[in-house]
SEKE-333046 format. One record per residue (C-alpha): residue in one letter; x, y, z; residue number from 0. Coordinates in Angstrom, 2 decimals, m for minus. Each point is the difference from the previous one (the first is absolute). Layout:
- res	east	north	up	n
- A	X	Y	Z	NUM
...
This chain:
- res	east	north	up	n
- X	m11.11	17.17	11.43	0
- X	m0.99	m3.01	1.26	1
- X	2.85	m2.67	0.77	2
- X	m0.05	m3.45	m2.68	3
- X	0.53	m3.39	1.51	4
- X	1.34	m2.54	m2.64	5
- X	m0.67	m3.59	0.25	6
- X	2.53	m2.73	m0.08	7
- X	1.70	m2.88	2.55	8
- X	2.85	m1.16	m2.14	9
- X	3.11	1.01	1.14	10
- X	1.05	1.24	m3.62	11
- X	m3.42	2.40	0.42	12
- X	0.61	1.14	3.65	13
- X	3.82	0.77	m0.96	14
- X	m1.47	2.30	m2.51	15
- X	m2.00	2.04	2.26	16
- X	2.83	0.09	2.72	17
- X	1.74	1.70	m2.67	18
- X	m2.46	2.32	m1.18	19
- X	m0.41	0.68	3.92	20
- X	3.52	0.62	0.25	21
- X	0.00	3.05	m3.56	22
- X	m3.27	1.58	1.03	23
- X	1.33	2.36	2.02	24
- X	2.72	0.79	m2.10	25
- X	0.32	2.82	m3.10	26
- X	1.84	m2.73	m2.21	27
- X	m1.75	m0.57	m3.74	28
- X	m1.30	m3.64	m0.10	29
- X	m0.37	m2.20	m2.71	30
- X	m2.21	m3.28	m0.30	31
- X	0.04	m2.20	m2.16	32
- X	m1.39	m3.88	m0.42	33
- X	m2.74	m1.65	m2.00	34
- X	m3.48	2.00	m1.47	35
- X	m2.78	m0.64	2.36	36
- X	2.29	m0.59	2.94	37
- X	m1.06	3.21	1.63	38
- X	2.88	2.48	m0.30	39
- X	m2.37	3.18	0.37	40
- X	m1.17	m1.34	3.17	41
- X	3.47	m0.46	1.58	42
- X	0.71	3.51	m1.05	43
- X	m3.61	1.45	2.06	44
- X	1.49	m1.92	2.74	45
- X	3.61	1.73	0.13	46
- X	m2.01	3.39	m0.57	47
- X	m2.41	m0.99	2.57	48
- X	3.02	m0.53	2.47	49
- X	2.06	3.19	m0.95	50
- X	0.06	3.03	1.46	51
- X	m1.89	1.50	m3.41	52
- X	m3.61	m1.90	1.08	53
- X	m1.61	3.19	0.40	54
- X	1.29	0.80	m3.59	55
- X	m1.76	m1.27	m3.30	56
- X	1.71	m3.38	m2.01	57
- X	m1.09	0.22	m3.35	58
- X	1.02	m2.49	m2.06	59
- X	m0.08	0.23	m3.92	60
- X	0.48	m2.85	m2.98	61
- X	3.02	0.94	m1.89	62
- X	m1.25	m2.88	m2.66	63
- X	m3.50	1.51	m0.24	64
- X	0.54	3.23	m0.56	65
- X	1.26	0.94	m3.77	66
- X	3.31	1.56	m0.10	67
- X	m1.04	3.05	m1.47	68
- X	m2.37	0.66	3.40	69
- X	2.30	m1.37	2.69	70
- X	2.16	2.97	0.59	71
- X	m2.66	2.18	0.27	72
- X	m1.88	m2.45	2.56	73
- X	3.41	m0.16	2.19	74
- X	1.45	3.81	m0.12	75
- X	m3.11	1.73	m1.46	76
- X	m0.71	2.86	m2.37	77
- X	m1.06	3.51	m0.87	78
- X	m2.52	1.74	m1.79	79
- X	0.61	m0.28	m3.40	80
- X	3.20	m2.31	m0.15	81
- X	m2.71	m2.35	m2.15	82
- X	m2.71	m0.93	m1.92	83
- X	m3.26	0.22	2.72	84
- X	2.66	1.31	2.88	85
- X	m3.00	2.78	0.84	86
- X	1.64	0.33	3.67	87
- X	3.15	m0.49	1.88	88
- X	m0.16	m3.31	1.66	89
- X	2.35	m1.57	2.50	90
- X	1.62	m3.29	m0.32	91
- X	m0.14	m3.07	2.12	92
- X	3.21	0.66	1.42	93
- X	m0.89	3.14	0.87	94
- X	m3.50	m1.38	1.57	95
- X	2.18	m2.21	2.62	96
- X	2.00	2.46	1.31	97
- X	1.46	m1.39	3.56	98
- X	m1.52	m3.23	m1.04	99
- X	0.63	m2.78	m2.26	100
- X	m0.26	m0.92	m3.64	101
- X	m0.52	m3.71	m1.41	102
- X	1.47	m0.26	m3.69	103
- X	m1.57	m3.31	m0.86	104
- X	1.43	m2.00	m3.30	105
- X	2.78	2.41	0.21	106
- X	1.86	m2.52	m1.89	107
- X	m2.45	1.13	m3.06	108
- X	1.17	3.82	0.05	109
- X	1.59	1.37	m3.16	110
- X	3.70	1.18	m0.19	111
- X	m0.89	3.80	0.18	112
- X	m2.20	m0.06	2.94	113
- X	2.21	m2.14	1.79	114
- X	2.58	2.41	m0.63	115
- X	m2.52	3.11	1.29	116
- X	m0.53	m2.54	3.10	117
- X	3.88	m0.36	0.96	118
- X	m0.07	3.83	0.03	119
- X	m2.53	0.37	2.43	120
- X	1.14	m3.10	1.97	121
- X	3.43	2.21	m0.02	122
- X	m1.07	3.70	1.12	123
- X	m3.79	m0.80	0.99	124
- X	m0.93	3.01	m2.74	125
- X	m2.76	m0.42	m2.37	126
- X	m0.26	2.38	m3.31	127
- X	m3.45	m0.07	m1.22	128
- X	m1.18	m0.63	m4.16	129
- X	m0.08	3.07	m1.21	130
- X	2.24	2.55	2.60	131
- X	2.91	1.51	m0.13	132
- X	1.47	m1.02	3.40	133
- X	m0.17	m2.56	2.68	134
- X	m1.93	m0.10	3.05	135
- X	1.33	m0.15	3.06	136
- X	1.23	m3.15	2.12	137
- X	m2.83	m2.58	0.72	138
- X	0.57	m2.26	2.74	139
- X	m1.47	m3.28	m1.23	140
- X	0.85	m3.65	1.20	141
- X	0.54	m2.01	m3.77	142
- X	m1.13	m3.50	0.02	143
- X	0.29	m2.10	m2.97	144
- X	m1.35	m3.39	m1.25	145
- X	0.19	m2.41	m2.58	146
- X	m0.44	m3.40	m1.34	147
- X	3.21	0.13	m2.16	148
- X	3.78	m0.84	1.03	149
- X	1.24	4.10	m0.27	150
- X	3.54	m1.46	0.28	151
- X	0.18	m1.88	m2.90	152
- X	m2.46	2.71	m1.63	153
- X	3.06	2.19	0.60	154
- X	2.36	m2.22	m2.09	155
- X	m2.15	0.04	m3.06	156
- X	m0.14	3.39	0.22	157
- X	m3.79	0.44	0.82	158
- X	0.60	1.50	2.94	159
- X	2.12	2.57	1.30	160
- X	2.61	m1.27	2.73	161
- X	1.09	3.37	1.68	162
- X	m4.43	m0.04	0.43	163
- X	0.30	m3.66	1.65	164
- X	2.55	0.98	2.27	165
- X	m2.20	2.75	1.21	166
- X	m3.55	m1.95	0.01	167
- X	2.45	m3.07	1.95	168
- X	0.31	1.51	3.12	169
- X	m1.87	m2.84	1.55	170
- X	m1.37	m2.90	m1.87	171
- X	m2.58	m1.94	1.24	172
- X	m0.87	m3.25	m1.91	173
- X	m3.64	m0.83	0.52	174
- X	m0.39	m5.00	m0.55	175
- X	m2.33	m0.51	m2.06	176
- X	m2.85	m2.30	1.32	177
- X	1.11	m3.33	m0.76	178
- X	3.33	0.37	1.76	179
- X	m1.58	0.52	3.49	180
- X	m3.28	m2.71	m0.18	181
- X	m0.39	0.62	3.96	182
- X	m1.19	3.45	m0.93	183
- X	m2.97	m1.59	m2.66	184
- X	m2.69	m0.92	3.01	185
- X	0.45	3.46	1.52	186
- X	m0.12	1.91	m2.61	187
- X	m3.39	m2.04	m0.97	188
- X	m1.73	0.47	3.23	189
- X	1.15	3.90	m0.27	190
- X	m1.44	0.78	m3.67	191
- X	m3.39	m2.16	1.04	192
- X	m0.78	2.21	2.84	193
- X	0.68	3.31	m2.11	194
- X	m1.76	m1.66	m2.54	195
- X	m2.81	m1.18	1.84	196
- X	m0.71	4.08	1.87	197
- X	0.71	1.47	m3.13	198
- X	m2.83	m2.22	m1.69	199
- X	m2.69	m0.56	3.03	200
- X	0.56	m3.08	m0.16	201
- X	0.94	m2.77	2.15	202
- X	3.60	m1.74	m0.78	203
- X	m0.43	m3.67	m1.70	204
- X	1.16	m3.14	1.70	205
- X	2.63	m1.61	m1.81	206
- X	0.15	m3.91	m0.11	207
- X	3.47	m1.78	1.61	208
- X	1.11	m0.89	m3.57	209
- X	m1.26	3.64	m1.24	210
- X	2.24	1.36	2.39	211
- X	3.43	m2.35	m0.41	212
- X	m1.07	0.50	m3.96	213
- X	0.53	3.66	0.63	214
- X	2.77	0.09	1.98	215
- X	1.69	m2.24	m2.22	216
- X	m0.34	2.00	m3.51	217
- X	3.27	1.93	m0.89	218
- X	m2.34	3.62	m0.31	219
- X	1.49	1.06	m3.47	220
- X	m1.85	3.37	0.61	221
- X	1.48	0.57	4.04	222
- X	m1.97	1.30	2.40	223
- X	m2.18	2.14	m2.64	224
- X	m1.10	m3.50	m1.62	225
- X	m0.63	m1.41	3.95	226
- X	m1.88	3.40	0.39	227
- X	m2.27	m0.12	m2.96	228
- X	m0.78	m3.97	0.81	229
- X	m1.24	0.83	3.63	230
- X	m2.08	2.53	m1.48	231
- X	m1.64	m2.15	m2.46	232
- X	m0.44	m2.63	2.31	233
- X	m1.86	2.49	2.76	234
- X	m2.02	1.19	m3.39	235
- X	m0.78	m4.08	m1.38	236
- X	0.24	m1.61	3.43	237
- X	m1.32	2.41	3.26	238
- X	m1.14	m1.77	2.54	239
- X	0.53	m3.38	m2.11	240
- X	2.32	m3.04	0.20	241
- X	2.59	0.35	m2.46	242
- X	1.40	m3.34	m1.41	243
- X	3.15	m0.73	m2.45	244
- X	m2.36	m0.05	m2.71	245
- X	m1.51	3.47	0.43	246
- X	3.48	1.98	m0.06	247
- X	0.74	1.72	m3.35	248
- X	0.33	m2.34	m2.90	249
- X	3.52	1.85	m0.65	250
- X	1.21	m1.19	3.18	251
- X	m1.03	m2.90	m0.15	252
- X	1.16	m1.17	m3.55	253
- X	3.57	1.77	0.62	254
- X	3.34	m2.45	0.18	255
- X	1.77	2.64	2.47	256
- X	m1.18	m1.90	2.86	257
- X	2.04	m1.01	3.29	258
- X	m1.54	m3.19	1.24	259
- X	m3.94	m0.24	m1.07	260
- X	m0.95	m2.60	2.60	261
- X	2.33	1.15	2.84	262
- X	m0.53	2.20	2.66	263
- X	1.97	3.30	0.37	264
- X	1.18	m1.17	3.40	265
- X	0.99	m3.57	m1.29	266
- X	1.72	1.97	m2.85	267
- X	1.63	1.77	2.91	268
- X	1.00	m3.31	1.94	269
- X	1.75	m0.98	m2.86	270
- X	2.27	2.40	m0.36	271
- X	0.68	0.19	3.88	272
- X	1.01	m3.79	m0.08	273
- X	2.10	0.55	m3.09	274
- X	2.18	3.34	1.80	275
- X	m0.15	m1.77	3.02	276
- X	1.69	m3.65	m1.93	277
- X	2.90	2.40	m1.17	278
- X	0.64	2.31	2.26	279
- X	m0.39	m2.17	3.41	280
- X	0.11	m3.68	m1.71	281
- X	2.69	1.15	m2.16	282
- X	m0.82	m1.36	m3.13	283
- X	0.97	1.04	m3.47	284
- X	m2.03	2.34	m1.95	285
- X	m0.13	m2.26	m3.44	286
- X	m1.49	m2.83	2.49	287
- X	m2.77	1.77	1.84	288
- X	m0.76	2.45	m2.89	289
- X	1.53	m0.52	m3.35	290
- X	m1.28	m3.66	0.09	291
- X	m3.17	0.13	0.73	292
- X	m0.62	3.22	m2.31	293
- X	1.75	m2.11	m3.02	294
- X	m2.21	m3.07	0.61	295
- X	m3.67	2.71	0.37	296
- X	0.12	m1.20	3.49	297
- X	0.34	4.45	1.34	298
- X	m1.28	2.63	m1.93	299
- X	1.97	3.00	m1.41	300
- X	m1.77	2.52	2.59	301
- X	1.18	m2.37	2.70	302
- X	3.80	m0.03	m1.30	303
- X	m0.56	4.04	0.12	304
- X	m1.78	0.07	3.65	305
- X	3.56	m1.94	0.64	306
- X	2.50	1.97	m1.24	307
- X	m1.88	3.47	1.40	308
- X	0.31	m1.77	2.99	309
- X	3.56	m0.18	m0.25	310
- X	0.11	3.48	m1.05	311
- X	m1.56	1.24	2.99	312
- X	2.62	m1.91	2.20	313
- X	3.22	1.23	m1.84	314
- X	m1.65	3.54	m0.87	315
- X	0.15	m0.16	m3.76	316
- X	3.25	m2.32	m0.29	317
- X	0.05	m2.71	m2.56	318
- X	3.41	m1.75	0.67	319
- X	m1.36	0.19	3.76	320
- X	m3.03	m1.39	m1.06	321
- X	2.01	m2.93	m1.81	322
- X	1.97	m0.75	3.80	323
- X	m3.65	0.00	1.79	324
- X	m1.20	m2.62	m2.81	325
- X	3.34	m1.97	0.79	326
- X	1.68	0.47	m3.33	327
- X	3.54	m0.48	m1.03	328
- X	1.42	3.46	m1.01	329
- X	0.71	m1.72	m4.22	330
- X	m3.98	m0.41	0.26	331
- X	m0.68	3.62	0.21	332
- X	m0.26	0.55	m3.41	333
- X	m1.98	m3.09	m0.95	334
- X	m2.39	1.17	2.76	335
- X	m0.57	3.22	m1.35	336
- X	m0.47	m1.57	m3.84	337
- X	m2.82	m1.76	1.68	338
- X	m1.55	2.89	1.43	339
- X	m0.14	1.51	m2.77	340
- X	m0.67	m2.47	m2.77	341
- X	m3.17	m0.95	2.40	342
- X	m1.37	3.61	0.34	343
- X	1.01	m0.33	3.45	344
- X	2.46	2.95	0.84	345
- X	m1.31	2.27	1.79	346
- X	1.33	3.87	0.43	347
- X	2.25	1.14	2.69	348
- X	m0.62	3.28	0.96	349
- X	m3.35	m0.74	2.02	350
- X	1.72	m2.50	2.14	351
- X	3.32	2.88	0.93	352
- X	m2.64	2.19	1.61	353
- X	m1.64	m2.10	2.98	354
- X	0.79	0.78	3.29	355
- X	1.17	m2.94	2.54	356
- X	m3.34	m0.18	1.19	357
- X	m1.68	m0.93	m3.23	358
- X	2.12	m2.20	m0.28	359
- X	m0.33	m4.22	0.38	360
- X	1.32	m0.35	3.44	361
- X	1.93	m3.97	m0.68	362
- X	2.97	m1.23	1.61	363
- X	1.40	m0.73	m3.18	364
- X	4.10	m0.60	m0.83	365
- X	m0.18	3.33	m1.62	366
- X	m1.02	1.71	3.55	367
- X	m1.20	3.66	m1.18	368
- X	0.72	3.42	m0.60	369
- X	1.88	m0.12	m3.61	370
- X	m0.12	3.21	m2.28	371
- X	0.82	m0.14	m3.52	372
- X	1.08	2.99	m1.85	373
- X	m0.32	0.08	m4.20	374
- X	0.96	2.88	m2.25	375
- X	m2.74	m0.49	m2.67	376
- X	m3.38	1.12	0.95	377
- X	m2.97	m2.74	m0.27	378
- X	m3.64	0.55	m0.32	379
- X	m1.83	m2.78	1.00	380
- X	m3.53	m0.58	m0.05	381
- X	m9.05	3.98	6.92	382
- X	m1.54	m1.49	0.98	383
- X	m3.14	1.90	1.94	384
């Protein structure tokens, strides 16, 4: 199988793929989780493109799109006459990927009874086909899940089995969606133009200045499908054409979730350079170089985020680190993290725990670096190609 390369310069993005670098090798169950559209499938191709199971089929399957009734035939298979039109015995997916990998997309969308015939097989590796009267024997498959829902919390409302969770959380990888890592936007573009442009015959479009700062400015609702299906239609509309603001999609253009219309991506990125830079070197206060200007419409909310992430990264995950870095009296804690969240602008932790030292911002901060931060209750958070 041919190896993927994924896309992405952000150092949230490339501590991703250092992690899914670091698990491909490995036998542990994976489970991925983040945003729809982000591209969850394509991080799992990549760990199965890495592992020693390459040679081996992935098949993935869509636990929300097949009906209930069907699925546990389509994972462990059947036998002649266990059904209605079962004419033939007919092995299951599992069974298909033996010594390779399995994708259970939208697992979060399984019934209770299948995920209880799942935990089985996660537990013993033995399938039992519809319809026979005992159980196969022991498949060696590598399970990796993925979903768009929080499976902890689906847990406490008793959606989801936990004893399943704790066997599907072996490794979690949290997949950002778009408009956390805007660095990754002009990339990304360039990437799905080219595809877009072989796939077609056609040559790529030429976007405008302000085309291009437009579109690395929008929030992407959709991810990277929505970025996807734009480069396509603009290589379909556009080929060999200047594209200008007013020729993007109407949708995009009309939409309020926009960063900074009229400014640059790597203005947008000055900003928020000057603004780490004023509290973590200059030493000011957080409420002055942030909470201020935010209050008075002077920042946007996406730049407050791009702020705190970076103050993630630093501290690995650590808000009441992140509160020191900003220079913060320890009383304001709480008041900062009212803010965060009243403001949309709390950002999951998880992502941030995983990133090696090199991924991370290399600043000669007070903080200095290397803090870990350990926390009993699991978080989801939120592939780029």
């Amino acid at each position: 199988m041919d190896q993927l390369d994924l896309v992405g310069t952000s150092s949230v993005i490339r501590g991703v793929i250092a992690e899914c670098e670091s698990i491909a090798p490995s036998r542990s169950k994976v489970l991925i989780t983040g945003e729809s559209g982000v591209g969850k499938e394509v991080f799992a191709r990549y760990i199965h493109s890495r592992s020693l199971r390459r040679d081996a089929p992935m098949i993935t399957i869509n636990c929300a799109g097949v009906p209930e009734s069907l699925l546990e035939s389509e994972l462990f298979g059947h036998v002649r006459g266990s059904f209605t039109d079962a004419h033939r015995d007919r092995r299951g997916i599992l069974e298909a990927a033996h010594r390779g990998t399995v994708l259970l997309d939208e697992i979060g969308e399984m019934g209770m009874r299948m995920q209880t015939l799942l935990l089985r097989f996660l537990e013993t590796g033995e399938i039992q086909r519809v319809g026979a009267d005992q159980a196969e024997k022991p498949l060696d498959v590598r399970i990796i899940a993925a979903t768009n829902r929080d499976l902890w919390a689906e847990t406490k409302k008793k959606t989801f089995r936990e004893d399943l969770y704790y066997r599907l959380n072996v490794v979690h990888l949290v997949v950002p969606p778009l408009r956390d890592r805007p660095e990754d936007i002009k990339p990304l573009l360039v990437h799905f133009l080219k595809l877009a442009s072989t796939s077609e015959g056609r040559p790529s479009p030429e976007l405008t200045a302000e085309a291009a700062a437009y579109l690395e400015g929008y929030r992407w609702p959709g991810n990277v499908r929505e970025l996807k299906n734009v480069a396509e239609r603009l290589v379909v509309g556009y080929g060999g054409k200047a594209v200008t603001l007013q020729d993007l999609p109407a949708e995009i253009i009309a939409a309020e979730t926009h960063i900074e219309p009229t400014t640059s991506a790597g203005l947008w990125q000055s900003l928020i350079e000057e603004c780490y830079d004023l509290m973590t070197v200059g030493r000011e206060s957080f409420w002055t170089t942030v909470y201020e200007p935010f209050i008075r419409r002077d920042m946007t909310r996406d730049a407050v985020r791009a702020i705190v992430r970076r103050g993630l990264e630093q501290t690995r995950g650590s808000y009441p680190l992140v509160a020191t870095l900003f220079n913060l009296p320890d009383e304001d804690y709480r008041k900062l993290m009212r803010f965060l969240h009243k403001y949309d602008c709390h950002l999951p932790i998880q992502r941030f725990r995983t990133l090696p030292d090199a991924v991370r911002p290399a600043r000669d901060t007070a903080l200095g670096a290397g803090y870990g931060v350990t926390e009993n209750r699991p978080r989801s958070g939120d592939a780029v190609i």
